[in-house]
N, C-alpha and C positions, 0 to 999 in steps of 0.2 A: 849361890843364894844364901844358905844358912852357914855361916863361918865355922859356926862350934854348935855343937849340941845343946848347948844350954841358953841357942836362940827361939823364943816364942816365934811361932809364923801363924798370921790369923789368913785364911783364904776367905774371902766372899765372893760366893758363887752368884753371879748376876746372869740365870738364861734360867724363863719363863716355861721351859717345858726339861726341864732337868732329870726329872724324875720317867716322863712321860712323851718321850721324843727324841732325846738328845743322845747318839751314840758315842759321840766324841768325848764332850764334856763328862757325862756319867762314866763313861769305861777310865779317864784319868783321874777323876775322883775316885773310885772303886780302888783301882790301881794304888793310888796313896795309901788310901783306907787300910788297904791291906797289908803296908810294911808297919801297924800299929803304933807309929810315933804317939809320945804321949806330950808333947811339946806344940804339935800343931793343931790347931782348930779351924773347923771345915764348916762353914755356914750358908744353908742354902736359901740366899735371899727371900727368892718369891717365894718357898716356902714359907717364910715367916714373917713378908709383909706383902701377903696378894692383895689386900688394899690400897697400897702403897704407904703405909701408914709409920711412915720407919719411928720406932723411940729412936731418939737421937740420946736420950741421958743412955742407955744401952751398948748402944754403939760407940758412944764417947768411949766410955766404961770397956769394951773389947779393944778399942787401937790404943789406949794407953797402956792396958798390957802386954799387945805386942810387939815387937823387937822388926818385927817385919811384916808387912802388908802385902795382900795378894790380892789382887781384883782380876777375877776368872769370868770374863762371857766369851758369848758371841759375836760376832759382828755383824750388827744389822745396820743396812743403807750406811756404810762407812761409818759406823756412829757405835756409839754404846744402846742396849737395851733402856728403853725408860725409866727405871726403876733403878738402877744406877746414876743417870742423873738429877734423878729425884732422890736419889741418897745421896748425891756430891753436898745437892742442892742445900738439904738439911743438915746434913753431918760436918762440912767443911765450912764452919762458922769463924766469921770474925770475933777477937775475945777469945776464940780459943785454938783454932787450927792458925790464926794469924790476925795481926793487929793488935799488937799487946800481949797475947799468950799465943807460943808456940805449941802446941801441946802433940805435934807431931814430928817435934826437929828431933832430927838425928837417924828416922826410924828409915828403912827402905824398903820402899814401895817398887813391886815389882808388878807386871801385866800378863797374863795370858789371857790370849786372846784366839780362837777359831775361827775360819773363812771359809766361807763354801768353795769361792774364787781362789784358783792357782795361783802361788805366790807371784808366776810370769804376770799376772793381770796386773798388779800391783807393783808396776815401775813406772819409773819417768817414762819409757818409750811401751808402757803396757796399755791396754786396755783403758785404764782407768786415770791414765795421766800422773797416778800417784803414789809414795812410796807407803809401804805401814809406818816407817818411822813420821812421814808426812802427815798421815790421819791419824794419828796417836800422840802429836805433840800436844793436845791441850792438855792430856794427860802429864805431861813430863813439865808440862809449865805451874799446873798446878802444884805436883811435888816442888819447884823449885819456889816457887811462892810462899809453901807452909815446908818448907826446909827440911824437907824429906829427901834422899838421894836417890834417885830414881834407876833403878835397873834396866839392863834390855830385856827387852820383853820376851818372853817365850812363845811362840806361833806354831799352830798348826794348821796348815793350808790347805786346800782342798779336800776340804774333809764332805763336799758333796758326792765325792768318787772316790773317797779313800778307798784302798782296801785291806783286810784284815791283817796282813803282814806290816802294811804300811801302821793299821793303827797299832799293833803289838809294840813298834819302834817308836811310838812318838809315846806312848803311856808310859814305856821306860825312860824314854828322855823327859819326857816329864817329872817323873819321880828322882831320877837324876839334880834336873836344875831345882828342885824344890829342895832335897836334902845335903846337895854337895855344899 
């Protein structure tokens, strides 16, 4: 993910109960938190727009200084949390994320993303008919639209059964793919 040390990574945490529910997402953010980087910034959405009320002059202002973009949820019904796409919605404007002004080319956008569902659910011959790469390409289209280079995504799967060994290895590999 980060090449050099002297890459900015902005994370925006998109899940509604972060603070107040979430074992997965809060135990890999902790986890970060803890190796003290002073390069990365950690933002907890709904913390800071439970109205849904994004400034977008804010947000602008946070992805032009980053060097690399992280969008951390959940997945809810195959989809992103609302409040994510009510940030796409706002923040990835014509004028300036595309159409005249790039103002996000060159940066790389990267995804984690949580599943209650075993990653097995999530095949062509799974459960659900479909791959993650499958339900996450609007994401990868949008990066290629606003000329962002788009990362693989980081996953953790079955995090409705994780168990605590399981979660100790995916916090590390988390803090791994975020800093290597």
């Amino acid at each position: 993910m980060r090449k050099n040390k002297s890459m900015s990574t902005l994370i925006l945490v998109f899940h509604p109960h972060l603070q107040n529910g979430s074992r997965v997402n809060a135990r890999l953010i902790a986890e970060l938190k803890a190796q003290g980087e002073e390069d990365i910034t950690i933002r907890d959405e709904y913390a800071e727009y439970p109205n849904f009320a994004v400034n977008v002059d804010h947000e602008h202002e946070l992805l032009e200084a980053a060097d690399s973009v992280i969008l951390q949820f959940p997945f809810y019904w195959y989809s992103s949390p609302a409040l994510l796409k009510e940030w796409e919605d706002r923040v990835i404007t014509a004028g300036w994320a595309y159409g005249g002004s790039y103002a996000l080319r060159g940066k790389e956008l990267k995804l984690v993303v949580t599943t209650g569902s075993g990653a097995a659910k999530y095949q062509k011959d799974g459960e659900y008919g479909r791959t993650m790469d499958d339900l996450l390409s609007p994401f990868e289209v949008v990066a290629y639209k606003v000329g962002m280079e788009y990362a693989k995504p980081f996953l953790v799967q079955g995090t409705a059964t994780i168990t605590d060994d399981a979660l100790d290895q995916a916090a590390a590999d988390y803090v791994s793919a975020i800093l290597d």
